[in-house]
N, C-alpha and C positions, 0 to 999 in steps of 0.2 A: 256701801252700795255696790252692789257687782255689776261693771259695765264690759261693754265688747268693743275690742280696740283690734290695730292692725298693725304689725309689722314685716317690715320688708328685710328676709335674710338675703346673703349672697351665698352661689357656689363655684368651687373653680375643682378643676380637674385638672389632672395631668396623668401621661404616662408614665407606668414603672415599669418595665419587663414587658410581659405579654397581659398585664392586668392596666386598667383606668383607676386612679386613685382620685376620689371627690372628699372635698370638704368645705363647712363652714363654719368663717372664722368667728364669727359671732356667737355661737352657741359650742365651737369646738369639737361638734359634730362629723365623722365624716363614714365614708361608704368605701363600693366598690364596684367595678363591674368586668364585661370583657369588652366594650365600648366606652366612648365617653357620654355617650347616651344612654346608657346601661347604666353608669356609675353617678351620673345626676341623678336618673330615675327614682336609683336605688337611695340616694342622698336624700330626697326630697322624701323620703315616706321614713327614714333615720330621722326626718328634722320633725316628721308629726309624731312618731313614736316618742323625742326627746321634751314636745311642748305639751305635749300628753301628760307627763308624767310630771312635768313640772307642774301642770295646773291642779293633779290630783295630789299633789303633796302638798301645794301651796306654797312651792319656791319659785314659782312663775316669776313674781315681782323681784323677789332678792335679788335673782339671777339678773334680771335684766337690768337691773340698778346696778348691780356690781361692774355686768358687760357695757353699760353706757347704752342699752339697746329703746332706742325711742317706740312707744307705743304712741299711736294716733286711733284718734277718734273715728274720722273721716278712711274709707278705703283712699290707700295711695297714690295717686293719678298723678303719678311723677311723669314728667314730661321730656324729661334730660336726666339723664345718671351720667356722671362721670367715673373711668375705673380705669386704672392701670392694671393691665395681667401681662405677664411679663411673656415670651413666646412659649406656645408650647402649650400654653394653658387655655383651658373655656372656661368662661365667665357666665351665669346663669343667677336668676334671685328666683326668693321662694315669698312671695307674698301670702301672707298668713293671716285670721282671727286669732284673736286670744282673747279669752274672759280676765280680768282686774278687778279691784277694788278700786270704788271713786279715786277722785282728787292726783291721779296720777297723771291725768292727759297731756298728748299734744306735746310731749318733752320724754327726754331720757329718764327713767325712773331712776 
C-alpha cells in the first residue's frame, strides 16, 4: 500500500571564504550560496531534488533505513527540538512529505 508520511531533515551552514557552505546530515546532501540564506535556500530545493529522485527510483525507503531516518504519519508539530551547532553555524530543518510503502510508520525505517 503506498502511503504519505513526513520527515523532518536538519540544515547548518557555515562560512568558507567568501562563499556559505549548507548541508544535511541526514541525506548527505549539501549546497551553496553567497549568504547563509542563500546557501539554506539553495540546500532546501538540493534536498527535494535529492527525495525526488529517491522516490522515482524506489530507494526512498532503503536510504532512510540505512540513515536511521524516522518517517511519520502524522505532519511533525514538534514543540521543542533540541540541537547543538557549534559557533559559527545556522541550524535550519526542512520538514518534508514523502510517499512509502505500508507498514513502515511512525519509526526509523
Amino acid at each position: 500500500m503506498i502511503m504519505q508520511g513526513y520527515v523532518v531533515l536538519t540544515g547548518i551552514v557555515e562560512r568558507e571564504g567568501d562563499q556559505f557552505v549548507s548541508y544535511c546530515r541526514e541525506l548527505g546532501t549539501s549546497s551553496c550560496g553567497d549568504s547563509s540564506d542563500e546557501a539554506l535556500e539553495n540546500l532546501g530545493d538540493a534536498i527535494e531534488v535529492h527525495l525526488d529522485a529517491l522516490e522515482e527510483t524506489g530507494e526512498l525507503e532503503r536510504v532512510f533505513r540505512e540513515r536511521n531516518i524516522r518517517i511519520d504519519v502524522q505532519p511533525s508539530g514538534f514543540d521543542e527540538l533540541s540541537v547543538r551547532v557549534p559557533p559559527g553555524k545556522v541550524f535550519t530543518t526542512y520538514p518534508r512529505q514523502v510517499t512509502f510503502t505500508g507498514g513502515a510508520t511512525d519509526r526509523a525505517l
